[in-house]
C-alpha positions in Angstrom: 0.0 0.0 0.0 1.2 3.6 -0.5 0.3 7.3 0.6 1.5 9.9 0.0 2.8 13.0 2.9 3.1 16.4 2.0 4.8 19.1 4.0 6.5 22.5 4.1 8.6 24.9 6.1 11.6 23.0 7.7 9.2 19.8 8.2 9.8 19.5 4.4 13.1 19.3 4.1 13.0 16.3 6.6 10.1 14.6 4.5 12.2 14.8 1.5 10.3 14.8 -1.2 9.9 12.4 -3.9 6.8 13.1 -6.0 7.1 17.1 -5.7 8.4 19.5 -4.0 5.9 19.1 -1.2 5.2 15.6 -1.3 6.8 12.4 -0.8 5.4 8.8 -1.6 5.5 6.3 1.3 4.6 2.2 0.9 3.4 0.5 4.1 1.8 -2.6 5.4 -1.5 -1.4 5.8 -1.9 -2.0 9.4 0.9 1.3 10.8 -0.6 4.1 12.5 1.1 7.8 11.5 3.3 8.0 14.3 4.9 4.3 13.2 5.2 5.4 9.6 6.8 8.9 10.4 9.3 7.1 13.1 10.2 4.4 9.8 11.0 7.2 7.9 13.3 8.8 10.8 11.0 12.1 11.5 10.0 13.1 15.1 6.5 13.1 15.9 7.8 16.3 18.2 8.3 18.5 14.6 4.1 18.1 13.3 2.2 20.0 14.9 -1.3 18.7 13.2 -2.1 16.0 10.7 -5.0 16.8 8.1 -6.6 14.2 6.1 -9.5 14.8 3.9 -9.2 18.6 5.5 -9.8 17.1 9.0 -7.6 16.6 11.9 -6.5 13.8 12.9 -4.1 11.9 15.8 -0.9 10.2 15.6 -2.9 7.2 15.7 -4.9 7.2 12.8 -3.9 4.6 10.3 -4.5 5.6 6.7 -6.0 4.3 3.9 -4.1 3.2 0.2 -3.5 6.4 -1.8 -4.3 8.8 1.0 -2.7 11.9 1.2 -1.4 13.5 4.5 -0.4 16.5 5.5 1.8 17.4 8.2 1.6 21.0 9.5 4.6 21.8 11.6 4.3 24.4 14.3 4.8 27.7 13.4 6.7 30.3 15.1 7.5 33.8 14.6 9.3 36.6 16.5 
């Protein structure tokens, strides 16, 4: 199974990309929730700051569907 996480600011250049610029193309059993898949892929759950699918929030727990696409917000800061 695949899906596919998209990203910006400094959480993108951890995603690295694949598809686009924004986006990267992950495969996965199936059965992994998004805090498993991000840990396979080495990024720290600590650097999102939401997870939108379908334009709704979800938790680290939610395990997606084939050909889903995620994104990760990372918290934003300012001075």
């Amino acid at each position: 199974m695949q899906i596919f996480l998209k990203s910006g600011g400094n959480l993108r250049a951890m995603l690295k990309p694949d598809v686009d610029y924004y986006t990267r193309k992950i495969e996965f059993d199936g059965q992994q929730t998004i805090s498993e898949i991000l840990k396979a892929i080495s990024i720290d759950s600590r650097y999102v700051a939401f997870i939108y699918v379908d334009g709704k929030v979800k938790d680290f727990s939610y395990v997606p569907s084939d050909g889903q696409t995620i994104t990760l917000q990372p918290p934003v800061s300012g001075g």
